[in-house]
C-alpha positions as CSV (number, residue, x, y, z in Angstrom):
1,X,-2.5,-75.9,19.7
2,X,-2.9,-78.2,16.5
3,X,-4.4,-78.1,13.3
4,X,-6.2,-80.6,11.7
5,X,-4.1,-81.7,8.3
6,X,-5.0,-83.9,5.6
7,X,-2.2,-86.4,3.8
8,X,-1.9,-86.6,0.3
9,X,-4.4,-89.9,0.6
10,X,-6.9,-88.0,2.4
11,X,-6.0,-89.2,5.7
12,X,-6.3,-86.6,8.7
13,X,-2.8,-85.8,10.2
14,X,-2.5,-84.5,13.2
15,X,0.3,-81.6,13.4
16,X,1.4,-78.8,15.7
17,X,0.6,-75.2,14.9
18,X,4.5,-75.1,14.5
19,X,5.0,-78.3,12.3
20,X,2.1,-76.9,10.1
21,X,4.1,-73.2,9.5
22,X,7.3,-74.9,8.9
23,X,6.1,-77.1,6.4
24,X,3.9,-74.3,4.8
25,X,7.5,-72.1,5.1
26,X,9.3,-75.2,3.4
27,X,7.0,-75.1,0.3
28,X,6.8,-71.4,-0.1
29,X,10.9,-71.1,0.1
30,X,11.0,-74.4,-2.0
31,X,8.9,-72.5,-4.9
32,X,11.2,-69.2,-4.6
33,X,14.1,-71.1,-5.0
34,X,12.6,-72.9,-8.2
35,X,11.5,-69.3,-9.3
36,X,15.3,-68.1,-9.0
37,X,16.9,-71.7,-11.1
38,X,14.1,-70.7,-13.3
39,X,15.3,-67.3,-13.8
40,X,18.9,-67.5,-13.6
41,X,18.7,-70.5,-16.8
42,X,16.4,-67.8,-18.4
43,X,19.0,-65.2,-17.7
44,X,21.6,-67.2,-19.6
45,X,19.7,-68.4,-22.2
46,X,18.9,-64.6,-22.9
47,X,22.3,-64.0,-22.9
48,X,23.9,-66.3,-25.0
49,X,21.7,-64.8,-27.8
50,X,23.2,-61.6,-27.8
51,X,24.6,-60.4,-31.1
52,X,22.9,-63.5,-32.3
53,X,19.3,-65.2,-32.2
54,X,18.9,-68.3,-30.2
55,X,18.5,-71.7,-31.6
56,X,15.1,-73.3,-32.2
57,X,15.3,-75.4,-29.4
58,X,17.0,-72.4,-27.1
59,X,14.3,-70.5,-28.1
60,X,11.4,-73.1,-27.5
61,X,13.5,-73.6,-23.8
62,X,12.9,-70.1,-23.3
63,X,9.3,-70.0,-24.0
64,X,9.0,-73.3,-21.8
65,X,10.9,-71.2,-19.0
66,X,8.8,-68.6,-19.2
67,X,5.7,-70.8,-18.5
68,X,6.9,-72.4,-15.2
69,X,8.0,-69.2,-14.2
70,X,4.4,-67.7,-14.5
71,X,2.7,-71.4,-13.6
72,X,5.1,-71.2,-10.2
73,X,4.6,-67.1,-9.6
74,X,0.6,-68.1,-9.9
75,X,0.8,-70.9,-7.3
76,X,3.3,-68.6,-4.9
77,X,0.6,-65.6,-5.2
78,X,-2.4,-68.3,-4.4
79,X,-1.2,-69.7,-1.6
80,X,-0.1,-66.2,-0.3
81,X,-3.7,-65.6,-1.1
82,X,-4.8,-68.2,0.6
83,X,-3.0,-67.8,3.9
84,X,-4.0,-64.0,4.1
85,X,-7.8,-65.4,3.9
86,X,-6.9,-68.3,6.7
87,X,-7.1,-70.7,4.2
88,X,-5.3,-73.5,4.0
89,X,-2.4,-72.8,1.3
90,X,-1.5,-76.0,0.8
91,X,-4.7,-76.1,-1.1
92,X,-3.2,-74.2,-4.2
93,X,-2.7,-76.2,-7.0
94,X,-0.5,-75.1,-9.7
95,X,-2.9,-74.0,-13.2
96,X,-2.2,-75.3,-16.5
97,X,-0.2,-72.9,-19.0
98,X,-3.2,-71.8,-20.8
99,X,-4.7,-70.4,-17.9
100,X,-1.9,-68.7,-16.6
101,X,-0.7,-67.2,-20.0
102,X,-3.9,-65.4,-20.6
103,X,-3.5,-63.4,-17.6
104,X,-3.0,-59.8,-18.4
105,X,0.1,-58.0,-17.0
C-alpha cells in the first residue's frame, strides 16, 4: 500500500508504507542519538565542575544544553504522540525554549 507524503516544498510524494516507517524510524533514531551527544557533553561538563564551579561560559553551555535536550525530548514525545493518534509525525515541529521551559516536571 502507499501513503500520500508531502516534500518539504509542498509537493505530494508518493512513498511505500515501508519507505514511509523507515524514514519516520530514521528521524526518531536520529533525535535519540542527538538526545544521547546531548547528554553525554552535559555529563562532562557536569563533571569537570566537581570540586569546582564551572566557568561562565561552561556554565551558560550547560544551560544551552539543557534546552535542546528538553526542545529535542518535546519533539520525540510529539511525534510519538502523533503516530499513536495516526497522525502524521513528521508534522511535529520542534517549540521554542520558552515554551518548552515552562513545562512543569
Amino acid at each position: 500500500s502507499s501513503v500520500n507524503v508531502t516534500t518539504a516544498t509542498g509537493r505530494p510524494l508518493r512513498a511505500t508504507r515501508q519507505l514511509y516507517n523507515s524514514l519516520t524510524n530514521f528521524r526518531r533514531r536520529t533525535l535519540v542519538e542527538r538526545i544521547t551527544r546531548l547528554v553525554e557533553e552535559e555529563h562532562r561538563l557536569e563533571g569537570s565542575r566537581i570540586g569546582k564551579g564551572l566557568s561562565e561560559g561552561d556554565a551558560r553551555r550547560l544551560r544551552d544544553l539543557e534546552v535542546a535536550l528538553d526542545q529535542t525530548w518535546d519533539l520525540l514525545r510529539q511525534r510519538r504522540a502523533r503516530r499513536a493518534a495516526g497522525m502524521d509525525p513528521d508534522a511535529a515541529e520542534a517549540r521554542d525554549p520558552r515554551t518548552v521551559e515552562g513545562y512543569r516536571q
